[in-house]
N, C-alpha and C positions, 0 to 999 in steps of 0.2 A: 165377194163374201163380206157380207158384216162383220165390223168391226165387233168386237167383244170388250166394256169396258169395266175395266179393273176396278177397286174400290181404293186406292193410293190418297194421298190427301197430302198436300202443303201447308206451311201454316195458316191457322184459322183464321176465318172473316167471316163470321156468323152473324153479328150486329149487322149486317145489311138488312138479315132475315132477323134476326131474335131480337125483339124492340124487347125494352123494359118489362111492357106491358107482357108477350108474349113468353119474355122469362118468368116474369109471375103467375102463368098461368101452367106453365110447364113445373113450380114446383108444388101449387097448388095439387097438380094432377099426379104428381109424383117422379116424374120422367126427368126433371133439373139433374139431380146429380148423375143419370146415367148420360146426359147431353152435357156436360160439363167433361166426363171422363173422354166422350168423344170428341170433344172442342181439344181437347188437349194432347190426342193423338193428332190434330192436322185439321177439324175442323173441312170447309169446303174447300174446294180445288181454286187454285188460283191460274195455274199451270195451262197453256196450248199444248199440249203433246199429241203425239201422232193419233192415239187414240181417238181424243176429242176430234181432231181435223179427220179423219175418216170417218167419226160418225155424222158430221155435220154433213160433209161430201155427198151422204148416200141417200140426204133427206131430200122427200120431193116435197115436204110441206110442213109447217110447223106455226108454233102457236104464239100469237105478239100479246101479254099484258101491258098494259098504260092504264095508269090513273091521271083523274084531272085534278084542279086547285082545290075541288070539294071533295077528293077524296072516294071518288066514284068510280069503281073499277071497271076496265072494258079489254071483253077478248077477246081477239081479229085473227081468222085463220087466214094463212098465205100459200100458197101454192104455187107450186111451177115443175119445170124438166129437174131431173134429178141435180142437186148441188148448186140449185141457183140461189141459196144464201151463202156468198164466197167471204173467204177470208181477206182481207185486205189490207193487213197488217198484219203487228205482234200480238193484236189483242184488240183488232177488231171485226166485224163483220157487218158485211153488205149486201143490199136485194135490191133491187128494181120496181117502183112503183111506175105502174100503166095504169090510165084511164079506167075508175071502177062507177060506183055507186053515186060518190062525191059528196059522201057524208063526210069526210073526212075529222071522223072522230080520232083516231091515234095523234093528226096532226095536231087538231088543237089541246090535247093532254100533255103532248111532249113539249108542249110551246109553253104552260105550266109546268108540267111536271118531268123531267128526264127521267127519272126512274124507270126503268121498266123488266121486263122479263121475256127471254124466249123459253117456250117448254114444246122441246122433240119430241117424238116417239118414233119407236119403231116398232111394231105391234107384230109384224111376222117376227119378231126375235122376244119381242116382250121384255123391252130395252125401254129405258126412259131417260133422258137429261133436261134439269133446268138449268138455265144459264143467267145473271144477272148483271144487270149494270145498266149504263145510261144510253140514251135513242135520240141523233135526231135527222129531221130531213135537211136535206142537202140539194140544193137548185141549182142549175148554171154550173154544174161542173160539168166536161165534156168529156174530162179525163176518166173521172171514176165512171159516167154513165157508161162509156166504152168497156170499162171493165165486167161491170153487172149485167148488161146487156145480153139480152137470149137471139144470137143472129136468125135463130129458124125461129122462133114468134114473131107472126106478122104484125103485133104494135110496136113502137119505140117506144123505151122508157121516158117519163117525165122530168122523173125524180129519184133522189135514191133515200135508202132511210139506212144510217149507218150507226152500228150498236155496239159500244165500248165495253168488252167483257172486264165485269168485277171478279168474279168467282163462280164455279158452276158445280153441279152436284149428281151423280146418279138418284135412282130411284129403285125400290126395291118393286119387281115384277111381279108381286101377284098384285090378281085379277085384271091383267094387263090382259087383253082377250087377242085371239090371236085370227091377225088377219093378212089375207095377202095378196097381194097386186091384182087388179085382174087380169093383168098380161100373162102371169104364172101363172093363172089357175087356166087360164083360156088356152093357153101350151100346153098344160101337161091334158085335158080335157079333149086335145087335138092330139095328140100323142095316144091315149089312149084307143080314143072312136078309131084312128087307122088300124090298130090295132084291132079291134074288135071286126071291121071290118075283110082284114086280110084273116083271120081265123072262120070268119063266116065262108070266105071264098072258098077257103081249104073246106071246110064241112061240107059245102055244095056241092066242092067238085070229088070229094070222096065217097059221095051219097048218090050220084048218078047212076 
């Protein structure tokens, strides 16, 4: 079952997100003082609690921002078997890079800029989290590559890319569209057709 997550908050750390510039445009538009009344209930999460760790667990794929030294923003989706972005500390997380493309744009943004962003989804639930803080890769560790490692994919990991959570945040769910595995849907579609099929038999065999 998915995790269900609360909207609870720790003290604020919103300056990661709300630059100067973006508070002036927030009072501009009018929304400051209603973002200030919520900076001061708790602002973002700073918190791992069980919540967070089973939403992360249940993710088969999720989304990496980096910028480079100009300021250029680039988003790389990742994917894998369910919960191959693992926890590997109090406040970090880890994945497995395998032989891709060998553009390797994330790596040379993180090698300027550590900043960066994961954004989950979970779109059968129409659940959102963004998570923040600093990315980098990590080579020649044997230890951690054992940890991230997917035993049943047939490549080994190269490398790993390891993400220091600052703070993280729900999302409200509309227009989150809703979608779902296609192993669910190919189940219940198989579940059905037997179904249809044992009803037909009965009709046949009462129509004789």
């Amino acid at each position: 079952m998915t995790a269900q997550i609360s909207a609870r908050a720790t003290p604020p750390n919103t300056d990661i997100v709300f630059s100067p510039a973006v508070k002036k445009q927030q009072a501009r538009l009018g929304s400051r003082d209603l973002i200030e009344r919520w900076e001061q209930r708790g602002g973002f999460r700073e918190d791992r609690d069980a919540e967070l760790r089973a939403f992360v667990a249940e993710r088969d794929s999720f989304y990496l921002g980096t910028a480079g030294a100009d300021g250029q923003p680039y988003i790389q989706h990742r994917g894998g078997p369910r919960g191959f972005l693992r926890w590997i500390g109090d406040r970090k997380l880890a994945f497995a890079e395998y032989a891709g493309n060998r553009q390797y744009v994330s790596y040379g943004n993180l090698d300027d800029n550590p900043k960066a962003t994961i954004f989950l989804m979970d779109y059968a639930n129409q659940q959102r989290i963004k998570v923040w803080g600093r990315a980098e890769v990590v080579e020649d560790d044997a230890e951690l590559l054992a940890v991230v490692d997917d035993s049943a994919y047939p490549a080994r990991p190269l490398r790993a890319i390891v993400f220091h959570v600052d703070a993280w945040d729900t999302n409200c769910p509309k227009h989150i569209p809703v979608l779902l595995p296609a192993e669910a849907v190919q189940s219940t579609i198989a579940a059905l057709q037997a179904r249809v099929d044992e009803l037909e038999a009965q009709l046949a065999a009462a129509t004789r």
